[in-house]
matplotlib code that plots the C-alpha trace (Angstrom):
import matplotlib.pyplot as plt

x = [-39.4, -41.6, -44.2, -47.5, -47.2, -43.8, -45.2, -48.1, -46.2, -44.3, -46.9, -49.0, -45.6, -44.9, -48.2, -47.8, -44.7, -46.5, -49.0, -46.1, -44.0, -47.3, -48.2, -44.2, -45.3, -47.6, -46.3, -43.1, -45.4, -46.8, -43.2, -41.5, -44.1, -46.5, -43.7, -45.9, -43.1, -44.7, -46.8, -43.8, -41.5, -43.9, -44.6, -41.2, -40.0, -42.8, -41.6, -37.9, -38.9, -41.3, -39.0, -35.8, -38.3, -39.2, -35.2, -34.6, -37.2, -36.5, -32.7, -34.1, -36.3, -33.7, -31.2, -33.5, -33.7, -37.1, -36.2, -33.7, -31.0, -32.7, -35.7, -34.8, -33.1, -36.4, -38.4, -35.9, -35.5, -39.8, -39.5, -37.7, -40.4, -43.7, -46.4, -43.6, -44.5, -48.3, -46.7, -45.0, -47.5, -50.0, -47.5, -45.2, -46.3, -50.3, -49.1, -46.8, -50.0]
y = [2.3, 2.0, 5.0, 3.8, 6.1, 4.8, 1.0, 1.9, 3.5, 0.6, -1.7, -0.2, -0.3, -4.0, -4.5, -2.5, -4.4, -7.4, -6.6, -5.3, -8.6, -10.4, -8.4, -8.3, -12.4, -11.9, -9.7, -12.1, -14.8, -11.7, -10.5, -14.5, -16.4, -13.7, -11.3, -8.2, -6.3, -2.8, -4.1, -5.8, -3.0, -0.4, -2.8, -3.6, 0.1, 0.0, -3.0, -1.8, 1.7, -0.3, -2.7, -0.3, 2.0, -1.1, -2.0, 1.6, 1.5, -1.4, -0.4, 2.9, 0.8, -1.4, 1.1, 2.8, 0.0, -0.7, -4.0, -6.6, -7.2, -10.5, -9.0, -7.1, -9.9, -11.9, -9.3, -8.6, -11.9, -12.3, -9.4, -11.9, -14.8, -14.6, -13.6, -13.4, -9.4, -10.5, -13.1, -10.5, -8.2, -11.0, -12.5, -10.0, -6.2, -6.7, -7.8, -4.7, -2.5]
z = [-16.1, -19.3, -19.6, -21.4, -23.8, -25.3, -24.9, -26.8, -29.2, -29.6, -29.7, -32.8, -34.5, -33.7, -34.9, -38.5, -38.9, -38.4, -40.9, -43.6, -43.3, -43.7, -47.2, -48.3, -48.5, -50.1, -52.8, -53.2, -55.3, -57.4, -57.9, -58.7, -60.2, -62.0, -62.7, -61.4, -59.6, -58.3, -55.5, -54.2, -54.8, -52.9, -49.7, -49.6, -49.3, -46.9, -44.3, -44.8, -43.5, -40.5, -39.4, -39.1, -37.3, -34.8, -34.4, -33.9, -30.8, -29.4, -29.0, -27.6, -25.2, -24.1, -23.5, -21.6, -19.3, -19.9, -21.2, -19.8, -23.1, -23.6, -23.8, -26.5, -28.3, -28.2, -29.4, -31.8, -33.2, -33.0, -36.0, -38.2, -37.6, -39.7, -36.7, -34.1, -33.4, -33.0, -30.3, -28.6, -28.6, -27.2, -24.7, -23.4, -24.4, -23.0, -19.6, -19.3, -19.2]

ax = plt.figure().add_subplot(projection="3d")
ax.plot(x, y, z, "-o")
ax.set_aspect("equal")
plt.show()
């Protein structure tokens, strides 16, 4: 089963790729419409970096069987939806605990 230590883990990492998606939409208007392309470029290499790091743990937790494959897939698919890893987070990872 899941220790608390790798949820935890997991969970400040869902979070910081929450916040990174969040700020990567906010630096897309900077980037199209004001034509100020650092900020976009720097958060960018940032989420990249976060979100392979969150699909990289969640297929460790899955194939751990600490998740069911669905599971995964949700949580997965919540990392493509604006606020979907807060969701998770607030739904699914808190009860675990």
């Amino acid at each position: 089963m899941i220790n608390n230590f790798n949820l935890n883990q997991f969970r400040i990492l869902a979070l910081i790729e929450g916040v990174s998606y969040i700020c990567f939409g906010i630096t897309m208007p900077l980037k199209y419409i004001f034509q100020i392309l650092e900020p976009n470029y720097v958060v960018g290499m940032i989420h990249g970096f976060v979100f392979i790091l969150y699909c990289l743990w969640l297929l460790v937790l899955t194939v751990r069987n600490s998740w069911s494959w669905s599971e995964g897939i949700l949580f997965f698919i919540a990392s493509l939806i604006p606020f979907g890893t807060f969701y998770i987070d607030a739904k699914y990872l808190k009860k675990i605990q």
